[in-house]
Every structure is written in structure tokens, then in C-alpha cells.
C-alpha positions in Angstrom: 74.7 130.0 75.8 78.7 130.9 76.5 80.5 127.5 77.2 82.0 127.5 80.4 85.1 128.5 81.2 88.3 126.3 82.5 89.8 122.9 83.1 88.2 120.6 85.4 88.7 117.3 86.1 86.1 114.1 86.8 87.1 110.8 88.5 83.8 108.7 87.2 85.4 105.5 88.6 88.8 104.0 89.9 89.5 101.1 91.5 89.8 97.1 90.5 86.6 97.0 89.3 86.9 100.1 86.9 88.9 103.1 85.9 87.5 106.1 84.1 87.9 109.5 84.1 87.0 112.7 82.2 89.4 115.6 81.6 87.7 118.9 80.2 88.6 122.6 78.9 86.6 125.0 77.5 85.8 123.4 74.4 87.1 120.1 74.3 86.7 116.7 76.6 88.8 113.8 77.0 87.6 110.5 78.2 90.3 108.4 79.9 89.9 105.2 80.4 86.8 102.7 79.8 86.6 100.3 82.4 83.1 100.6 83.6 80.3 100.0 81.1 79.0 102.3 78.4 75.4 102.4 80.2 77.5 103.5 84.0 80.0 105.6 81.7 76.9 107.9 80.5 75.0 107.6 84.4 77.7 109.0 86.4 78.7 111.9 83.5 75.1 112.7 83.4 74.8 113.0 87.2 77.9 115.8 87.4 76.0 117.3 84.3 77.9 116.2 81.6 76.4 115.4 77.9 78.7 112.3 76.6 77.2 113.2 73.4 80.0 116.6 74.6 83.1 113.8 74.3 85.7 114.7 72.1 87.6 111.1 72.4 88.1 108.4 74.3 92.2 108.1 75.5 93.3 104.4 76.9 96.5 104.0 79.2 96.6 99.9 78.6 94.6 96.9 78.0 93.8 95.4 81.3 90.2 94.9 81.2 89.6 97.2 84.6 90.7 100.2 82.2 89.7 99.4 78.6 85.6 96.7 79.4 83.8 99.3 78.1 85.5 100.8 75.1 84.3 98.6 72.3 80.4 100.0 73.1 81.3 103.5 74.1 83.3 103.4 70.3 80.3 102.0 68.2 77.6 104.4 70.0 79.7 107.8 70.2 81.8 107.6 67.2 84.4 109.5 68.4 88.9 109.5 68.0 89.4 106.4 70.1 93.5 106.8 70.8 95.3 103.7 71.9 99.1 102.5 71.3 99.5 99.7 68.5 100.6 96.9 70.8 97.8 98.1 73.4 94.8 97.7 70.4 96.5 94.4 69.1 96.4 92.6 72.7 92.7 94.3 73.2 91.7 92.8 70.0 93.0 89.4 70.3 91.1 88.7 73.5 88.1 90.3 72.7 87.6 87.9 69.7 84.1 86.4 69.5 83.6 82.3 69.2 84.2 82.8 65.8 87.3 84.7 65.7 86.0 87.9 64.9 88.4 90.9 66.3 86.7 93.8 67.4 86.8 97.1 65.5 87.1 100.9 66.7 85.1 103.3 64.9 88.1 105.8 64.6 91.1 104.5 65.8 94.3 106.7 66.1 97.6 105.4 67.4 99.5 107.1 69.3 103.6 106.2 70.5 104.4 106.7 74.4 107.1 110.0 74.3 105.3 111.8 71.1 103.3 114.4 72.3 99.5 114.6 70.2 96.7 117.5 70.4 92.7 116.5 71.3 91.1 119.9 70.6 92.7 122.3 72.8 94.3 119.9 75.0 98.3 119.2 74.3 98.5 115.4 75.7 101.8 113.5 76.7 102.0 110.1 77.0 104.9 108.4 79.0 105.6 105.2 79.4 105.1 103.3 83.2 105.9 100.1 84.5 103.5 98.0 84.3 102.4 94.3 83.5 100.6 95.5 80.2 101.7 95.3 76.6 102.8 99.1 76.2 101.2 100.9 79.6 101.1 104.7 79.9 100.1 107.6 81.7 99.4 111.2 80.7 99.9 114.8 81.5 97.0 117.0 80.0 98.0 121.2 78.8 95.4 123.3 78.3 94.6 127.2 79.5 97.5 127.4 81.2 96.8 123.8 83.3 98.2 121.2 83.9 96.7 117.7 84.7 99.1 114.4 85.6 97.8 111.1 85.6 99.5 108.3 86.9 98.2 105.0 88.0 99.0 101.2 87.6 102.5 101.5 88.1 104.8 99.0 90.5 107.1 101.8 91.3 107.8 105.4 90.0 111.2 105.7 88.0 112.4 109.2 87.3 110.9 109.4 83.9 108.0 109.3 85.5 108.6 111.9 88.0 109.5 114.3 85.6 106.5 113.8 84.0 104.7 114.8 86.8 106.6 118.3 88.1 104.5 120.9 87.6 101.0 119.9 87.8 97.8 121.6 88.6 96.2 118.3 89.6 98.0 115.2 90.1 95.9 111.9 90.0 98.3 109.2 91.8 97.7 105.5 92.4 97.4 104.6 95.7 96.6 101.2 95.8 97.0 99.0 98.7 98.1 98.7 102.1 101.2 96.1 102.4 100.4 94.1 105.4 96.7 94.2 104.6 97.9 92.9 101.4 100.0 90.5 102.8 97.5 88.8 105.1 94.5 89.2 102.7 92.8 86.5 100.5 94.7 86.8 97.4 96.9 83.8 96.4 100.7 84.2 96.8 101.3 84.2 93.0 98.7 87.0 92.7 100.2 89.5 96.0 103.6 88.8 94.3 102.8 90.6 91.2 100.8 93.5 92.9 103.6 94.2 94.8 106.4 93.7 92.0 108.2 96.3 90.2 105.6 96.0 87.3 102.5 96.1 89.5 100.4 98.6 92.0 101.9 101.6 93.7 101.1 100.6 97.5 100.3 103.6 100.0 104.1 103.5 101.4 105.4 103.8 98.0 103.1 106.9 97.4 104.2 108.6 100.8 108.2 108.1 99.7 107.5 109.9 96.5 105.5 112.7 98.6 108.1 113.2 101.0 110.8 112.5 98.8 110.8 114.2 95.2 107.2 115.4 94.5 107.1 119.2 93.9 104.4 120.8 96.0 102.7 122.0 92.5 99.3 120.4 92.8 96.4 122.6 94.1 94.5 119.4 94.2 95.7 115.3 94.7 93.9 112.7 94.4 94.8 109.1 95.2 93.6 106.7 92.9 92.8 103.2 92.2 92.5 102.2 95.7 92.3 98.4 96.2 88.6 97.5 97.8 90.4 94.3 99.4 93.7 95.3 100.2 93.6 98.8 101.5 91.1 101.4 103.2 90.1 104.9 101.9 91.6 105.9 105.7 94.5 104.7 105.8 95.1 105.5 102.3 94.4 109.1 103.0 96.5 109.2 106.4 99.7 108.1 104.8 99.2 110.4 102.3 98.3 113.2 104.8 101.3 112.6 106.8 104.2 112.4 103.9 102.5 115.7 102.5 102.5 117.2 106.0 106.2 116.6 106.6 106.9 118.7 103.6 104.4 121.7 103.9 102.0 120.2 101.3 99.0 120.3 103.2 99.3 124.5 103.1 99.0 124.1 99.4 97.5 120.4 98.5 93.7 119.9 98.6 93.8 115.8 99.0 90.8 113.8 97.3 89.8 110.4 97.2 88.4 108.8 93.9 85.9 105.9 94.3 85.1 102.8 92.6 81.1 103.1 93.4 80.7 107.0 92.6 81.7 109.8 90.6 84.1 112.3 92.6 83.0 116.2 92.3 84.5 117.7 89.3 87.9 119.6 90.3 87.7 123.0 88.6 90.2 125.7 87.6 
């Protein structure tokens, strides 16, 4: 059977509860992410037809455990390239230790340095460093087939570097992850809606909107907003900001605007 042709682009989970996300060419698949567990990684790739047997290896962007709870049984079952920064895999190890002090082990671990560009099969991958409360946070652009695929996510703000990174995409996945005043008047402690809206926290909706109406390109056939908070924002008004900052720049002519969600796996975005 011919392998099918393309990039496409799965969002199995996002939100505070989980991140994951599969990135796919013709012949080779990256898993981003394992925040949701090994059992719920394979249930939602299996329900958009996808073999994780298919995986080619696993990518992490930082240590918090929404992102990386999964990852030491998804690396003992698949046995794949599990790539992760050095200070990312030392803070994952040393609190992951067992009661007696054991530090987990990847099967295949490859390091990788925010800046240095690596290859997973076909796909040319470049990390870039965000600003986040993490040991050494990143996000990705994905080349392959003439594509290419932005991720961004768990960032308190977007610094230039960042956005450009992020000129030029074929799909851009953005955080978008609260609304300020629900935020603000939600059941979080002070301390805790301090640091989710600090320079080294979550990109809220408004923050998003400034970028779209501000310095984002138009390149994206398809956006999706990510990470959305299930407490502190609403798929709606997530999506109407977004809508409107696009809008006031033309984007809507030439953006296709998706939601990813915590409880399902969004339709693979082909091209």
C-alpha cells in the first residue's frame, strides 16, 4: 500500500490537564508532548487512524507535568528517540524518583540545545527558546515537503525571537489560555493568578489578539489556539478575540481558525 502523501497535523490533547500533539509527513511522525497517559496517548491516535506503533519519536517542549506525565510509559513500551534538552530531562528525573531514589530512565534519549536545528526523518525541527517558568522551555517549528508547522504554547508573552520563529507558517498552533478578568475573579489563589499572568506564564486571549493584529504574518492556512484554560477562559470567547484581531487584518480571507481540546482529539489538519 502507497503511504500517504503530506503533512498533517493532530492536536490529541491541550489544555491544563494535558498537552499532546502529533506532527506527521509522509514517512515520518513526531509526537509532541506527553501529558496524557500512554493508554489515552494510543485511544485518541487510534481513533484519527493512527498506528503509534507508526511513531518515529517522542519531542518534549519542558518538564511541567501537563506536558511531559506520560513519557516515562510511552518510552519503555515504544522504544523510540525520546528528544528532550539536558536541564529539561535532569528536573523530569529528579522528581520522578521513586521512594527509593531511583531516577527514571529513557529508552533512547537524545539531547537536543534550544537554537540548533536537528532532523527526525524527513522533518527539519527548530527549537527556540520561550519564556516560561520551566528549566529550559521551548517551542518548535516543523519543515517538511515544503511545510511549515509552528508551535507555540506556555509562554507569558511573545518576544521577537519568538515571532520570528513563527513567520512563515503553514499552521501555527498558538496558546491561548485564559480570559483576564475571568481569571481575575476565578478560584485560583492570588499567588497562583500572579504567575499565570506573569511575563514567564500563560499567553491570555488579549495577548494573542495584540500579536494577531499587531506583527503576525497572515501565512497560516490553518490556526489553532491552544492550551485553553478549562477554569479561566471559554472556547467562545477564546475564539471571538481571536476572530476579531484576525478580522481587523484580513486574516479571516486566508486563516482557517481551530480550537484544540482537552477532552478530544481535533481532526487532523492536512496539506
Amino acid at each position: 500500500m502507497l503511504a500517504s502523501m503530506g503533512v498533517s497535523v493532530s492536536m490529541l490533547a491541550s489544555g491544563s490537564r494535558g498537552n499532546c500533539a502529533l506532527v506527521s509527513s509522509s514517512s515520518t511522525k513526531i509526537l509532541v508532548d506527553a501529558g496524557i497517559s500512554c493508554r489515552e496517548t494510543f485511544k485518541r491516535m487510534k481513533s484519527l487512524g493512527e498506528d503509534p506503533q507508526s511513531l518515529s519519536a517522542i519531542l518534549i517542549t519542558h518538564e511541567h507535568c501537563d506536558h511531559i506525565s506520560g513519557l516515562a510509559t510511552l518510552s519503555k513500551k515504544l522504544r523510540i528517540p525520546v528528544f528532550i534538552t539536558g536541564a529539561t530531562y535532569q528536573t523530569w528525573q529528579r522528581a520522578m524518583r521513586n521512594e527509593i531514589g531511583e531516577k527514571p530512565k529513557l529508552e533512547k534519549f537524545e539531547r537536543f540545545e534550544s537554537g540548533h536545528s536537528f532532523q527526525v526523518g524527513n522533518i527539519a525541527v527548530k527549537p527556540f527558546t520561550i519564556p516560561h517558568d520551566a528549566a529550559d522551555p521551548v517551542g518548535f517549528t516543523f519543515r517538511a515537503e515544503g511545510i511549515k508547522v509552528g508551535l507555540a504554547t506556555d509562554l507569558g508573552y511573545i518576544p521577537l525571537s519568538v515571532r520570528d520563529h513563527l513567520r512563515g507558517c503553514d499552521v501555527l498552533i498558538m496558546e491561548s489560555n485564559h480570559d483576564l478578568e475571568m481569571l481575575r475573579v476565578g478560584p485560583y489563589p492570588w499567588s497562583v493568578k500572579q504567575r499565570v499572568m506573569s511575563r514567564v506564564g500563560h499567553l491570555s486571549n488579549v495577548a494573542l489578539a495584540d500579536f494577531f493584529t499587531s506583527d503576525y504574518d497572515n501565512s497560516a492556512t490553518f490556526v489553532v489556539l491552544a492550551h485553553l484554560s478549562e477554569q479561566n477562559n471559554h472556547p467562545e470567547i477564546a475564539r471571538r478575540e481571536a476572530e476579531r484581531a484576525l478580522s481587523s487584518r484580513g486574516g479571516l480571507f486566508c486563516n482557517r481558525l481551530l480550537l484544540a481540546s482537552q477532552t478530544e482529539a481535533l481532526q487532523p489538519i492536512r496539506l
